[in-house]
C-alpha positions in Angstrom: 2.6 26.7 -8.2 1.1 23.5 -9.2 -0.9 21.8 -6.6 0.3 18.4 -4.9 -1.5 15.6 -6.4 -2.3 12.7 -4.1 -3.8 10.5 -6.3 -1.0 8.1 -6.1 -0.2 7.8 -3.0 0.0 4.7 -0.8 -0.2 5.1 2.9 0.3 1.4 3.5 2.0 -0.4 1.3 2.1 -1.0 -2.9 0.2 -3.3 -4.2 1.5 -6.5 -4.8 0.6 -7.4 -7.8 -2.6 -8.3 -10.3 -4.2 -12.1 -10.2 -3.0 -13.9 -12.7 -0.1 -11.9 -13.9 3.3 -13.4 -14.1 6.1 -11.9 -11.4 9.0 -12.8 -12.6 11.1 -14.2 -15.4 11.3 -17.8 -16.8 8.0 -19.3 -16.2 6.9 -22.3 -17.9 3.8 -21.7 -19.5 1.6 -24.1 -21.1 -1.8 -23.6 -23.5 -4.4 -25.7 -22.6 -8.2 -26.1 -24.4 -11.0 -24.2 -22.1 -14.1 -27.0 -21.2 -16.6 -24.2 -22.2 -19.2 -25.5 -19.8 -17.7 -24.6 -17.0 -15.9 -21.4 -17.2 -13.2 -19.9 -14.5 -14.5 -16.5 -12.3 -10.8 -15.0 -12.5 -7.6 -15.3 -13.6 -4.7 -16.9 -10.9 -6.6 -19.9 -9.9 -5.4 -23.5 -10.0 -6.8 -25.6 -12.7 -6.8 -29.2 -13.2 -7.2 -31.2 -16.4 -10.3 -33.7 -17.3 -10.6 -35.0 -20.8 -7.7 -33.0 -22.2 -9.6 -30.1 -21.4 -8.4 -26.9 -18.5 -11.3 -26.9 -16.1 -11.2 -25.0 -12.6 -11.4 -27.1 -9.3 -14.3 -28.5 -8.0 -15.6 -29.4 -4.7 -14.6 -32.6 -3.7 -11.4 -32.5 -5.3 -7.6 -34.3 -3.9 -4.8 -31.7 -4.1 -2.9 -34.0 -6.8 -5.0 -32.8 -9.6 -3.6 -29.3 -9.3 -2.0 -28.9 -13.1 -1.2 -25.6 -12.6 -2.3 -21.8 -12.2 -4.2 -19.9 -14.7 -2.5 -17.1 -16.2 -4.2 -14.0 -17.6 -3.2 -13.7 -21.2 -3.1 -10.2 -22.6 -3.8 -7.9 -24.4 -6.6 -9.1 -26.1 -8.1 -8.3 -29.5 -11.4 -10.0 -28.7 -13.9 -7.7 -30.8 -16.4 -9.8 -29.0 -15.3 -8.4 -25.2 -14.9 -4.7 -26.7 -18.6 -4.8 -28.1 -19.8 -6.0 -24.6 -17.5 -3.4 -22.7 -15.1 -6.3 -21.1 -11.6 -5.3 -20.6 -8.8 -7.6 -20.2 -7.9 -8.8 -16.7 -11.5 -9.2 -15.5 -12.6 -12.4 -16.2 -10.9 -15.3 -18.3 -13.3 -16.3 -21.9 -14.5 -19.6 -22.1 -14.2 -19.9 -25.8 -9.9 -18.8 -25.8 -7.1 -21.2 -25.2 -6.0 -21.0 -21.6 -2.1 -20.7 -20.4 -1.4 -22.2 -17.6 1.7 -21.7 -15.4 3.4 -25.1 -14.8 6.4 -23.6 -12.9 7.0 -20.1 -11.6 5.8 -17.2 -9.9 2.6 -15.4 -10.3 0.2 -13.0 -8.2 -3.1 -14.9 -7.0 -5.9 -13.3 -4.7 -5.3 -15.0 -1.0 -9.0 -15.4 0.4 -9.9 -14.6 3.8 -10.3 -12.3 7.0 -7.2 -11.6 9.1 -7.3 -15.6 10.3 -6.5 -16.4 6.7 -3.1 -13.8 6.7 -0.2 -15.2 4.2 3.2 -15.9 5.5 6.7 -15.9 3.3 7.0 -20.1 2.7 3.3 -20.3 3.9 1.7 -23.4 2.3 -1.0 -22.9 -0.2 -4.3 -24.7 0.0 -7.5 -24.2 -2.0 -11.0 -24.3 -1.1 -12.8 -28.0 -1.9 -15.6 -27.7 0.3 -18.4 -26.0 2.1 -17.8 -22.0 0.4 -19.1 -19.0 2.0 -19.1 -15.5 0.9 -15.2 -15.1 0.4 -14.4 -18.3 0.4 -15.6 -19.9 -2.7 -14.4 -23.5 -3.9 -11.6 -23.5 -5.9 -10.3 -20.3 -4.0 -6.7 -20.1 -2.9 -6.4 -20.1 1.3 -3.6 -19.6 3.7 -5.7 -21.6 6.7 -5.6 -25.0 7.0 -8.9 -26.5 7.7 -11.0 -29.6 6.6 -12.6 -27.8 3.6 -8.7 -27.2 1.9 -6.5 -29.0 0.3 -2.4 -28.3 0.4 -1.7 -27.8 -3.6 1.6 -29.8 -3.5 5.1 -27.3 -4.3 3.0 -24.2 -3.8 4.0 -21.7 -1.5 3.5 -18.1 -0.8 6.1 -15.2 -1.2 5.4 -13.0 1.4 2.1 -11.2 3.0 -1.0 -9.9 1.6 -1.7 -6.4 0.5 -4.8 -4.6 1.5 -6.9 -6.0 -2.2 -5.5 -9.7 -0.7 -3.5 -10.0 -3.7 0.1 -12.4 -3.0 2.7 -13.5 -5.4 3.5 -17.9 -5.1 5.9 -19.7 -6.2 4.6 -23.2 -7.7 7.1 -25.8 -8.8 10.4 -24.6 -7.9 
């Protein structure tokens, strides 16, 4: 007899989903050009536009420059990210178009300790000021506070699971 394998098991709850990956059907997706000088840390974030070009958000930032979320593209057949040992999904290249969800669902990482938990119709906000370890600018929050901004038509789907991962809805 075949031993029970345990290896997928989840005693919680499934995960919800991966950053940056689209949820569900009929997005509209955009490409925008990458500003190489200042490259995105993950995939799911909300970008803005200066100059034409997909940038993340910076500190200091209103909410109406939100242009959308980034979405992780994939698969790739970047030689470059093979020879370095980069899969996709781990961190968005400077030098490739970006898409960029303009209406839809996606997953996004929710930062935060239990004060920042997500809510179904929960209001989105990201980080514009003052980041500390988990909270870094440009990060998506649940918590109202003076150092976030509500990204306007952005709302959560639901709560957290235990990575923090949460789909949104944006623009419907």
């Amino acid at each position: 007899m075949d031993p029970i394998v345990q290896s997928n098991v989840y005693p919680r709850s499934l995960p919800s989903g991966i950053p940056g990956r689209i949820s569900r059907g009929n997005p509209t997706i955009e490409s925008g050009d990458p500003d190489e000088s200042k490259p995105f840390a993950a995939y799911g974030l909300p970008v803005k536009k200066v100059a034409g070009r997909v940038v993340p958000i910076e500190a200091g930032d209103a909410a109406d420059v939100v242009f959308g979320f980034l979405v992780e593209s994939f698969p790739t057949s970047d030689t470059r990210l093979v020879t370095r040992g980069v899969l996709s999904g781990s961190v968005p290249v400077a030098y490739n178009p970006h898409a960029v969800l303009r209406r839809g669902y996606m997953h996004v990482l929710a930062n935060g300790g239990a004060a920042y938990e997500t809510a179904d119709g929960g209001q989105v906000y990201v980080r514009i000021a003052n980041p500390m370890p988990g909270l870094p600018i440009g990060g998506i929050e649940a918590l109202n506070s003076p150092d976030v901004v509500a990204i306007p038509r952005a709302f959560f789907k639901g709560r957290r699971d235990q990575a923090k991962n949460v789909e949104i809805e944006y623009n419907i």
